[in-house]
C-alpha positions as CSV (number, residue, x, y, z in Angstrom):
1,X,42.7,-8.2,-186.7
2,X,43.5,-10.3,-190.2
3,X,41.5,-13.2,-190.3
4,X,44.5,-14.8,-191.5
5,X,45.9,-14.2,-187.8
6,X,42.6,-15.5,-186.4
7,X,42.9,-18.9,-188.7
8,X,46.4,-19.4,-187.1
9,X,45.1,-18.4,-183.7
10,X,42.2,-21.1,-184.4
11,X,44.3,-23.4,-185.3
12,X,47.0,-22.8,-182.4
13,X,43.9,-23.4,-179.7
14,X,42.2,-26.6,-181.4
15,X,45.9,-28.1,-182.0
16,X,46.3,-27.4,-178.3
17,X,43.0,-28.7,-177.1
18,X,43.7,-32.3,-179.1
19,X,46.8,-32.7,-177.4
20,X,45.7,-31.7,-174.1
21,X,42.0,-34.2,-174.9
22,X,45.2,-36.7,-175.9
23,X,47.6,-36.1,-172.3
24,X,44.2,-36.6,-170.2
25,X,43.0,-39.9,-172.0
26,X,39.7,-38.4,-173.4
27,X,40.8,-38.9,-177.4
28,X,41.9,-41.9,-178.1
29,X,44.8,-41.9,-180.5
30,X,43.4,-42.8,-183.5
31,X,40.7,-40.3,-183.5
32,X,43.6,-37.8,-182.1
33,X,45.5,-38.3,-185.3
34,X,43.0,-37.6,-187.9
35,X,42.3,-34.3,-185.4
36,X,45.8,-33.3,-185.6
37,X,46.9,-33.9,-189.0
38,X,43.3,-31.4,-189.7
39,X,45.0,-29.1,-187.3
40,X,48.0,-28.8,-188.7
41,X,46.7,-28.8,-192.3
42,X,44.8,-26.5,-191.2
43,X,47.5,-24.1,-189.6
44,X,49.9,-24.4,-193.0
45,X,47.0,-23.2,-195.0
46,X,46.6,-20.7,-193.0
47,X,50.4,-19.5,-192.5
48,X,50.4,-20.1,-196.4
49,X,46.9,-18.6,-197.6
50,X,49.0,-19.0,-201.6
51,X,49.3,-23.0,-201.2
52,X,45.5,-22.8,-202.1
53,X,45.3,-21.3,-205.3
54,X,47.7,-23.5,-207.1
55,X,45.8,-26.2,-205.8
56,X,42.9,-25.1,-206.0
57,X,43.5,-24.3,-210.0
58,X,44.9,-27.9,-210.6
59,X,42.1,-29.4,-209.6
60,X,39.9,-27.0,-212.2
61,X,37.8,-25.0,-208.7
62,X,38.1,-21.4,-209.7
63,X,37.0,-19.8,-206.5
64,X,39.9,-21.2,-203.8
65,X,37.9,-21.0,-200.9
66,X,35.9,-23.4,-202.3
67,X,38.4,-25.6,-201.9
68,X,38.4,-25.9,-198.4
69,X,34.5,-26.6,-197.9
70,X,34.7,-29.4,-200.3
71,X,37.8,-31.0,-198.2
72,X,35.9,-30.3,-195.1
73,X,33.0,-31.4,-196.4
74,X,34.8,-35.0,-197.3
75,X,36.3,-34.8,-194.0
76,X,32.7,-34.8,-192.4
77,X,31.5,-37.1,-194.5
78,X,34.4,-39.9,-194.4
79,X,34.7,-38.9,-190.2
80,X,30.6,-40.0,-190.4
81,X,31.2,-42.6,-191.7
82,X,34.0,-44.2,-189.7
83,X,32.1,-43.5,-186.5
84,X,29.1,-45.2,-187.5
85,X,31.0,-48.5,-188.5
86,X,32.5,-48.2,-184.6
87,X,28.9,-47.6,-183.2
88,X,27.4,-50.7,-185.4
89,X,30.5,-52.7,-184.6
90,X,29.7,-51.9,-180.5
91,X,26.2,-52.5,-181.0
92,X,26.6,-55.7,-181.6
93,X,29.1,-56.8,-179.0
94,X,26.6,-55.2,-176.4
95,X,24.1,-57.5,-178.2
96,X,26.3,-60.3,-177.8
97,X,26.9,-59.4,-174.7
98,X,23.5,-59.3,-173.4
99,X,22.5,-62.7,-174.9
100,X,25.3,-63.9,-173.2
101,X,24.5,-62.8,-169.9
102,X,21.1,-63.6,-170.3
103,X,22.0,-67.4,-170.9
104,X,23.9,-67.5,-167.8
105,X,21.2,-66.2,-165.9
106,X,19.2,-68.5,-166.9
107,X,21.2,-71.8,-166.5
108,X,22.4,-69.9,-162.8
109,X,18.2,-70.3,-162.3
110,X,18.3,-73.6,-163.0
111,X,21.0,-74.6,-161.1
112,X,19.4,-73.4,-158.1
113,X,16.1,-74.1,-158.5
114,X,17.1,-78.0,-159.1
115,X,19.1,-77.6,-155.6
């Protein structure tokens, strides 16, 4: 088998896995739009294995495949990124949210306790 027939089968199976992630409510969409657009990218690089060398050259990386780690590399690093800001941004709601349940505990208590 070509391994270019592989990278379109790949592709094919992981475009169809974020859409089906999508129709069950498991991705949400903006996460399932980044994941697409990589699928697809993905798939035309693959059905076009010559878009890469121009591209490749133009940006002065001699060795194409190159090309691809780097992007997917950035990818990682820019997906990393945007996850953590959405973890520290939950973190402190649930902080917020504690602290706020905590205080209405507490004035519940002492409602009662003066009763």
């Amino acid at each position: 088998m070509n391994v270019y027939v592989l990278a379109i089968i790949f592709c094919l199976v992981f475009i169809f896995i974020a859409v089906e992630l999508i129709r069950r409510q498991k991705l949400q969409e903006q996460y399932a739009i980044l994941w697409l657009i990589l699928g697809f990218v993905m798939a035309l690089l693959s059905l076009f294995p010559g878009l890469l060398d121009p591209i490749s050259h133009s940006l002065h990386i001699y060795y194409a495949p190159s090309l691809l780690f780097l992007l997917g590399l950035l990818f990682s690093l820019a997906f990393i990124m945007h996850l953590t800001l959405v973890i520290s941004k939950l973190h402190r709601k649930l902080t917020r949210l504690i602290q706020e349940v905590a205080l209405l505990q507490e004035q519940l208590r002492g409602k009662e306790s003066n009763s």
